[in-house]
C-alpha positions as CSV (number, residue, x, y, z in Angstrom):
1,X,2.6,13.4,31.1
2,X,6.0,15.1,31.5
3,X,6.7,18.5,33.3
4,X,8.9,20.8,32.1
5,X,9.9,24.0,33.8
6,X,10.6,26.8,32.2
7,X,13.1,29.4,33.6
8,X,15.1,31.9,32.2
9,X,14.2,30.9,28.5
10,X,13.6,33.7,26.4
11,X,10.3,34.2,23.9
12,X,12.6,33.6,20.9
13,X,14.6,30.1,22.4
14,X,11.1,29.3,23.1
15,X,9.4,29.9,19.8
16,X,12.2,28.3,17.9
17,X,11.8,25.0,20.2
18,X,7.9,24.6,19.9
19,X,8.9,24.5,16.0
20,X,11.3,22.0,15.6
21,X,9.7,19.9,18.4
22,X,6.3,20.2,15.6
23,X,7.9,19.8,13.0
24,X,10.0,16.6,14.3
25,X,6.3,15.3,14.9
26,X,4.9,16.5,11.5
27,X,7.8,14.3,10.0
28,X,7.2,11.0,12.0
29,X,3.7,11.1,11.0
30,X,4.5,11.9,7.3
31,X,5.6,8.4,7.3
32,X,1.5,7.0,8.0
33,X,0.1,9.8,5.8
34,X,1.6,9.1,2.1
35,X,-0.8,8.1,-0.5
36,X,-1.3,4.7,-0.8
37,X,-0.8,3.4,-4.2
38,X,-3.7,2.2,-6.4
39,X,-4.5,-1.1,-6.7
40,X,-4.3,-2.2,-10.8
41,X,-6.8,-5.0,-11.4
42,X,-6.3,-7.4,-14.7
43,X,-8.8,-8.6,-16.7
44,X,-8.6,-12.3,-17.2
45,X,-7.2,-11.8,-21.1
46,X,-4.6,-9.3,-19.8
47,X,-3.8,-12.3,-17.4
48,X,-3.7,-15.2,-19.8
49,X,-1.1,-12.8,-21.8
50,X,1.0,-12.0,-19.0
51,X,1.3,-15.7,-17.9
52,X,0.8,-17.4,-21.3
53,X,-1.7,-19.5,-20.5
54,X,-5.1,-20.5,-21.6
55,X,-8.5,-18.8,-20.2
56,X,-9.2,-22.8,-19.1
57,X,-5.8,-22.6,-17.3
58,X,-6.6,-19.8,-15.8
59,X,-10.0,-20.9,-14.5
60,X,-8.2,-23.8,-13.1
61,X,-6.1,-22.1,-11.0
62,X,-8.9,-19.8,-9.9
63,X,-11.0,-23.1,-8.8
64,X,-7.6,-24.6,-6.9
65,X,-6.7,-21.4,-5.4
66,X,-3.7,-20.8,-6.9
67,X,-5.3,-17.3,-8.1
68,X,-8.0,-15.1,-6.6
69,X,-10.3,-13.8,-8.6
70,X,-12.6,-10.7,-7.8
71,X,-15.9,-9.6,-9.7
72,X,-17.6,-6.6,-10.2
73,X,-21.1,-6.3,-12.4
74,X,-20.1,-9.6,-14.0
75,X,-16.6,-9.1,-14.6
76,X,-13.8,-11.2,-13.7
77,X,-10.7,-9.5,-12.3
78,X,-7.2,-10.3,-10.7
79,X,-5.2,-8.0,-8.3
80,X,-2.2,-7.3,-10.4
81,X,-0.1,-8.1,-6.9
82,X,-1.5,-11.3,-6.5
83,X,-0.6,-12.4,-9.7
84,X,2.9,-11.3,-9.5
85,X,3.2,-12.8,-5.4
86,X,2.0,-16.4,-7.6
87,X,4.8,-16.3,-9.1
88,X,7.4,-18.4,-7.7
89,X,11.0,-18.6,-8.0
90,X,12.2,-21.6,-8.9
């Protein structure tokens, strides 16, 4: 840990550095702290719109990997990201 000496500071100089030094530390860790955004899950409809492609389609790419799938209490859902990252530029 550093040392710093203080001499012939006064209360006020002092004050007015312990604030900027916290708040210079307040704003680096701002950066960690912001809400991350929500991940939107498709349905497998909402997907076969988007891409215009058939629910067998779909399931195809599912089975080769190409897409993957989550479930939840017997529902099939896609990661809105992963669908979009699929996507490849041609």
């Amino acid at each position: 840990m550093e040392q710093v000496q203080i001499i012939s500071v006064n209360p006020e100089d002092l004050k007015n550095a312990i604030i900027q030094e916290v708040k210079n530390e307040l704003n680096a860790l701002k950066v960690y702290l912001q809400p991350q955004q929500q991940t939107k899950y498709l349905t497998r409809l909402e997907v076969c719109e988007l891409l215009n492609v058939s629910l067998v389609t779909l399931n195809t790419w599912n089975k080769n990997g190409k897409l993957k799938a989550f479930g939840i209490g017997g529902r099939v859902l896609y990661r809105q990201e992963d669908i979009e990252n699929a996507i490849i530029k041609l």
